[in-house]
C-alpha positions in Angstrom: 2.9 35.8 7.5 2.0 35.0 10.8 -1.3 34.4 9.8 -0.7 32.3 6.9 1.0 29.8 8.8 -1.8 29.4 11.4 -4.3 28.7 8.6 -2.1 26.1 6.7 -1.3 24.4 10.0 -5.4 24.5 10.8 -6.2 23.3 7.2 -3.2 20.4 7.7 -4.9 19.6 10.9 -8.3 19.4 9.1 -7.1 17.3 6.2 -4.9 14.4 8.4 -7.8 13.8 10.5 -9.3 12.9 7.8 -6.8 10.1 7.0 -6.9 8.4 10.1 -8.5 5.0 10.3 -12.6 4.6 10.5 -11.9 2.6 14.4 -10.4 6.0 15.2 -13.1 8.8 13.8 -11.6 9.4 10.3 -12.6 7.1 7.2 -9.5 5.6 6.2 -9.7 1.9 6.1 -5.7 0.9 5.6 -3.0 1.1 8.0 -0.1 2.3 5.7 0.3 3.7 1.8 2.0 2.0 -0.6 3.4 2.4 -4.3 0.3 0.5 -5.8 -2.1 2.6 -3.4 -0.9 5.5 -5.2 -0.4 4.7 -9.0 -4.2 4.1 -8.5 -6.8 6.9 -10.5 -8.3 8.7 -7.4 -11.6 7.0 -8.1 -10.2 3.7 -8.0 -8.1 4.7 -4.8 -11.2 6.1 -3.0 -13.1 3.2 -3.5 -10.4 0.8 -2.2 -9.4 2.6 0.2 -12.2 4.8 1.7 -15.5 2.5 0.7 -14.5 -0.6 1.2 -12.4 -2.2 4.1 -10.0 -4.5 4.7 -12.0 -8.0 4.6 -13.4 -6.8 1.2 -10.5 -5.4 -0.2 -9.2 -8.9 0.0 -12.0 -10.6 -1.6 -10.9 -8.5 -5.3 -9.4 -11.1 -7.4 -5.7 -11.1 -8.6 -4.3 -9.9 -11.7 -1.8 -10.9 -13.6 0.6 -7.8 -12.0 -0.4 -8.4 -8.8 0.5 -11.8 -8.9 3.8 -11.2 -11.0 4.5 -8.4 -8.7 4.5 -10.8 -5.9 6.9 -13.5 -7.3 9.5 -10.7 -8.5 9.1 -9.1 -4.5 9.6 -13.5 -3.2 12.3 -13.8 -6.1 14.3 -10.5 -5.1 13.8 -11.3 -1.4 15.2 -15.2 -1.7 18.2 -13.6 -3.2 18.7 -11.1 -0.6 18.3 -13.4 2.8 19.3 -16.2 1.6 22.2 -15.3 -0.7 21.2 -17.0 -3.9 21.8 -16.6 -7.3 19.3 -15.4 -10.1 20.1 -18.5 -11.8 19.4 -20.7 -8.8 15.9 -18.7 -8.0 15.1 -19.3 -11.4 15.7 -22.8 -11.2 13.4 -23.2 -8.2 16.9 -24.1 -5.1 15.3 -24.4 -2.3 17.4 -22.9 0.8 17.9 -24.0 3.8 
């Protein structure tokens, strides 16, 4: 038992180096995970996330959830700090 436990922790030790970021030896180039990072295929994931880095990663074009995905997150987050209705988001109130 004893010895299973050293090798897990060895081969956990092994794998999170691996996800550290490219500045600091490993060959992850984001600082954090997210939903969207993983409903990616692995392919698609490893090439955002592992080939290409930050500056290009933000040259990719929008798509249509991305860009929905980011009024819904505005929308919800109006209504929460500043208290307003779905009616009045929808309507475009501004708050103040």
């Amino acid at each position: 038992m004893y010895l299973l436990w050293n090798i897990r922790k060895l081969m956990l030790k092994k794998i999170g180096k691996e996800f550290t970021h490219k500045k600091d030896g490993g060959c992850f180039t984001s600082t954090h995970m997210s939903p969207s990072q993983l409903n990616k295929s692995i392919d698609q994931w490893f090439y955002d996330y592992i080939v290409l880095d930050e500056k290009e990663r933000k040259k990719i074009p929008a798509n249509l959830k991305m860009i929905f995905g980011g009024l819904a997150g505005q929308a919800f987050q109006d209504m929460i700090v500043h208290n307003l209705t779905l009616e009045e988001v929808m309507k475009g109130k501004k708050w103040v």
